[in-house]
C-alpha positions in Angstrom: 0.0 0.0 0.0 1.2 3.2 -1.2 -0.4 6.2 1.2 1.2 10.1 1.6 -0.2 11.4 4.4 -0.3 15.0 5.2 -0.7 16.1 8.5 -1.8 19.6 9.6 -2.4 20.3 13.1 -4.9 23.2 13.8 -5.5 23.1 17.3 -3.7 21.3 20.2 -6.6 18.7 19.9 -6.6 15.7 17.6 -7.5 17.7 14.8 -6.0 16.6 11.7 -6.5 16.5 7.6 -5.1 13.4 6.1 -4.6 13.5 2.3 -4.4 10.7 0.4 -3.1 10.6 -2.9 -2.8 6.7 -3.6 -5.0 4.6 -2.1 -5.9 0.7 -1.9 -3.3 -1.6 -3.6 -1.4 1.0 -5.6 1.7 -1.2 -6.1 -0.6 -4.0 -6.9 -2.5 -2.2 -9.6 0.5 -0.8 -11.6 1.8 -4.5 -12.5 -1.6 -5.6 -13.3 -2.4 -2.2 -15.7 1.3 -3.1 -17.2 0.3 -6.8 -17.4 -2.6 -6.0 -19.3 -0.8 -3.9 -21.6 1.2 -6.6 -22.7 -1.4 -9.4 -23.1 -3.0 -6.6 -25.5 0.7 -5.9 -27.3 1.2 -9.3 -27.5 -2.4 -10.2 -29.6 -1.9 -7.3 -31.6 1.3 -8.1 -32.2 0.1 -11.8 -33.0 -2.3 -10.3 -35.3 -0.1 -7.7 -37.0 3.8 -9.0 -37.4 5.9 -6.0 -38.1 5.9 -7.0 -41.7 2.0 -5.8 -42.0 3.5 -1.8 -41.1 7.0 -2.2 -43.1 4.8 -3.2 -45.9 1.7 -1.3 -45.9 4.1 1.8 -44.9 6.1 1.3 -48.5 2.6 1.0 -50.2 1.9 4.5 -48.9 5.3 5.6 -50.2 4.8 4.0 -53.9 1.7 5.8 -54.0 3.2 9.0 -53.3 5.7 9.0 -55.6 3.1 8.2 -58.3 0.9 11.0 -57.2 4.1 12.7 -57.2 5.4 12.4 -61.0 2.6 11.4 -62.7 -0.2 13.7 -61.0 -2.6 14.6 -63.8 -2.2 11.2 -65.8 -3.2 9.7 -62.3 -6.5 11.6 -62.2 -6.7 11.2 -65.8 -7.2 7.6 -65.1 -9.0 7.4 -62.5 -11.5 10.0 -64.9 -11.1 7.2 -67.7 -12.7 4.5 -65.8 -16.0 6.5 -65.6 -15.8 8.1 -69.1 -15.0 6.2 -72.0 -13.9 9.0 -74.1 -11.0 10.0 -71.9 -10.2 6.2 -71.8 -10.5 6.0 -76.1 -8.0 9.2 -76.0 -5.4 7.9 -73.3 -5.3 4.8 -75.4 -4.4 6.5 -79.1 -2.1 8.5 -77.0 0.5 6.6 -75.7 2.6 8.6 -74.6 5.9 7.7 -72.6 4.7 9.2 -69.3 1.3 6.9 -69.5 3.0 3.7 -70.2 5.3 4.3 -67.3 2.5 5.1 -65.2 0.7 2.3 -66.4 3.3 0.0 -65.3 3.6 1.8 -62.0 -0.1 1.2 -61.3 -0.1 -2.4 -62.7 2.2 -2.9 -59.6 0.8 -1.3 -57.0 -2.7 -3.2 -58.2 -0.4 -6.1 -57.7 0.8 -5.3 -54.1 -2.5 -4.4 -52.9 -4.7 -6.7 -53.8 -2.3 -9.3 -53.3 -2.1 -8.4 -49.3 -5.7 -8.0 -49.6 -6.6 -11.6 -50.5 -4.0 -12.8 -47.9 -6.1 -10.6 -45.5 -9.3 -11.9 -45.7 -8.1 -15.4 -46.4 -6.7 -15.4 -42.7 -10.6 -13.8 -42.0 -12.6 -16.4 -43.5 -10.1 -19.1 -42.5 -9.4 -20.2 -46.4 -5.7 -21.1 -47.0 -4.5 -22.9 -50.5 -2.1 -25.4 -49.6 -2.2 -24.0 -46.2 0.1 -21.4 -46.5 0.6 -19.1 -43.9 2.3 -16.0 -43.6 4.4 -14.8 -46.2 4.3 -18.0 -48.3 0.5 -17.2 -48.5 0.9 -13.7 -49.5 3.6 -14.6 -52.5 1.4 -17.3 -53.5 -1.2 -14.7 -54.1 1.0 -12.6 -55.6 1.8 -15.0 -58.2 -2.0 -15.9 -58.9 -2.6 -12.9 -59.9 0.1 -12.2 -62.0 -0.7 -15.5 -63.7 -4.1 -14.6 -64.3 -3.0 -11.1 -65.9 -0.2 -12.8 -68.2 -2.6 -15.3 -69.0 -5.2 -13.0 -70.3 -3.0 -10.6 -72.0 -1.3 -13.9 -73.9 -5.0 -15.3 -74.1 -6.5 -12.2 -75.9 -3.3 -11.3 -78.1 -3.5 -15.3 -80.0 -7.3 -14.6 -80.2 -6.8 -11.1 -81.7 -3.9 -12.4 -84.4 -6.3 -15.5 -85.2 -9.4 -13.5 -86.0 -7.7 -10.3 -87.2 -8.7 -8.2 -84.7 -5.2 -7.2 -82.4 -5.7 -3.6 -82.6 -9.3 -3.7 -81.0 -8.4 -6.5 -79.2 -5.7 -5.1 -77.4 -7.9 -1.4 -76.9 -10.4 -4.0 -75.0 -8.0 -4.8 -72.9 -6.5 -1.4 -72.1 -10.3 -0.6 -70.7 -10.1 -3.5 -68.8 -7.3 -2.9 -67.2 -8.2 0.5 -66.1 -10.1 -1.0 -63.6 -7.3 -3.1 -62.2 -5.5 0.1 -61.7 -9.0 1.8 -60.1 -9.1 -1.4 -58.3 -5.3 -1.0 -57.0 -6.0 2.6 -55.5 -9.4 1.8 -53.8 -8.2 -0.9 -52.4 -5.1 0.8 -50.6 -7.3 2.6 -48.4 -9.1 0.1 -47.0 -6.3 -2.4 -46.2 -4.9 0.3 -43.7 -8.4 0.2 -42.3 -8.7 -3.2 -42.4 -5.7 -4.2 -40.4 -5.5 -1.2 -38.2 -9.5 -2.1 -36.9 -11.3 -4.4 -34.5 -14.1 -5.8 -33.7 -17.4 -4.4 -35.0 -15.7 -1.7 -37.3 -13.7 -4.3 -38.7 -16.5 -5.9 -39.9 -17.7 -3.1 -41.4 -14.8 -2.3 -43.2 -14.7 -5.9 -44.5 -18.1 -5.6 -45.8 -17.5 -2.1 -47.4 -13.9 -3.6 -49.1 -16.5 -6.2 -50.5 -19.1 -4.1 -51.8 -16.2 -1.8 -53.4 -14.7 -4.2 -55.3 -18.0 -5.7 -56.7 -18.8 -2.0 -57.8 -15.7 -2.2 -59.6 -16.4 -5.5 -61.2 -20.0 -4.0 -62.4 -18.2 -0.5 -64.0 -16.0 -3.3 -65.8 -18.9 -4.9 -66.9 -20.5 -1.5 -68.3 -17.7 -0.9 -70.0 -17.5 -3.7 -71.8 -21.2 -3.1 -73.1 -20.3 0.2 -73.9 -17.5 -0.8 -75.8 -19.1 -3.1 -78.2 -21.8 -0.9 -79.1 -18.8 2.0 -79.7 -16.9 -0.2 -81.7 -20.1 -1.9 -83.7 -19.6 -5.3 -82.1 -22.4 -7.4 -82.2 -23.9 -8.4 -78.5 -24.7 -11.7 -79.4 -20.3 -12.2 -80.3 -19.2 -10.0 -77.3 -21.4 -12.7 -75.1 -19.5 -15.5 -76.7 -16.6 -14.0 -76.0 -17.3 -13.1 -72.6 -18.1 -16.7 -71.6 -15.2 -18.2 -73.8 -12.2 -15.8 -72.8 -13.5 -14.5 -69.2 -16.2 -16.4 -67.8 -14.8 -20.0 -68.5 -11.3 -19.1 -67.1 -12.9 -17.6 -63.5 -14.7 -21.2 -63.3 -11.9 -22.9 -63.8 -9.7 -21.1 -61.7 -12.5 -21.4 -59.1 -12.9 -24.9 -59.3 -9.3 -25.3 -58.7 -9.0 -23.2 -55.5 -12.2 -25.5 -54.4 -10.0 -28.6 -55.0 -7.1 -26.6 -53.4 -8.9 -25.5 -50.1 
C-alpha cells in the first residue's frame, strides 16, 4: 500500500487533515495495468507482425511517388474509368509518361490486392495449400500475375487469329483500367482493415467487398459500352465473354475449391 499522508495540526486537539493521494493496492495495480498492456501488445502483435507496417508503410510511399510524378495522368485515369472518351483518347495517346504510369499502377494493383486476398483469407479461414504468412501472401501474388499474363497472352492469339489485335488489345486497355481503379481503392481500405477491431472491422470488411464488386460492375459497363462503340455485335461480345472470361474464372474457381 502506497499512502502520503499529510498532517496539519490546527489546534492542540486531535485535529487533523489526512490527504491521500494513492489509495488501496497502488503497487498491486500498476503491475496488473502493465500486465494487461502486454497481453494486448502481444495479440496485436500476434495479429499484426511487423511486416504488416514495413509493408503497408512502403505501399503508402509508392503511392506517393506516383501521385508525385505522374499527378494529372493519375486523375486522368481514374477520370477514364468513368468516361470512355477519356479512356479512347489515353489509349491512341500513348505517350511515354502513360505507359510508365501504367506499369507503376499495374504494380501497386499487384501489391495491394495481393495483401488484400492474404487478409481476408486469414478472416474467413481459407488457405490454398495452407500457406501461412508470407508464403500465402507470395502465393497470391503469383495468382494474380498468372491470371493477368494469361489474359493478356490469351486475348493477343485470339486477336492475331481472327484479325482483330488492334481492338483486341484497346479491350484490354479498358479493362485494365479498372485493375489500376481497383489498386487505388483498395489501398485505403487495407490500412483500415488491419489497423481495426471488432465491429468496425466488420464493417470495413463488408465495405472492401461491396467496393470491389462496384468495380467489377463498371468493368462490366464498359464492356457493353465498348461493343456498341466499336459496332460489335452483342450476341459475339457474349461469346466472347463466356469463352475468354467467364470460362477461365470457373476454372480457376474450381481449382481453389479442389485446393482449399
Amino acid at each position: 500500500m502506497c499512502i502520503f499522508v499529510i498532517k496539519f495540526s490546527v489546534m492542540q486537539g486531535q485535529d487533523t487533515i489526512l490527504l491521500s493521494i494513492f489509495t488501496g493496492s497502488g503497487t498491486e495495480q500498476v503491475p496488473g495495468f502493465a500486465a494487461a498492456g502486454l497481453q494486448i501488445a502481444e495479440k496485436l502483435q500476434s495479429h499484426q507482425p511487423t511486416w504488416y507496417f514495413i509493408y503497408l508503410f512502403l505501399l503508402l510511399a509508392l503511392f506517393a511517388l506516383i501521385r508525385l510524378y505522374y499527378g494529372n495522368i493519375l486523375i486522368q485515369t481514374v477520370q477514364a474509368s468513368a468516361n470512355f472518351q477519356v479512356a479512347n483518347k489515353m489509349f491512341k495517346n500513348n505517350s511515354l509518361l502513360q505507359n510508365q504510369l501504367d506499369g507503376a499502377l499495374y504494380l501497386f494493383y499487384f501489391l495491394t490486392m495481393a495483401f488484400l486476398l492474404y487478409y481476408m483469407e486469414l478472416r474467413i479461414g481459407l488457405l490454398p495449400y495452407d500457406l501461412q504468412g508470407l508464403s500465402l501472401f507470395l502465393f497470391n501474388l503469383a495468382l494474380l500475375a498468372a491470371l493477368f499474363l494469361g489474359r493478356v497472352i490469351l486475348h493477343n492469339i485470339t486477336g492475331i487469329l481472327f484479325n482483330r489485335v488492334r481492338i483486341i488489345r484497346e479491350y484490354l486497355y479498358n479493362m485494365f483500367i479498372f485493375n489500376k481503379l481497383s489498386g487505388l481503392v483498395v489501398l485505403p481500405l487495407i490500412f483500415l482493415l488491419v489497423y481495426t477491431r471488432g465491429t468496425l472491422q466488420d464493417v470495413i470488411f463488408w465495405i472492401s467487398i461491396f467496393a470491389l464488386s462496384g468495380v467489377v460492375v463498371m468493368r462490366l459497363i464498359r464492356a457493353i459500352v465498348f461493343s456498341y462503340r466499336k459496332e460489335v455485335l452483342f450476341f459475339y461480345m457474349f461469346l466472347y465473354l463466356c469463352a475468354l472470361e467467364i470460362i477461365p474464372l470457373v476454372l480457376l474457381y474450381r481449382w481453389l475449391e479442389g485446393v482449399l
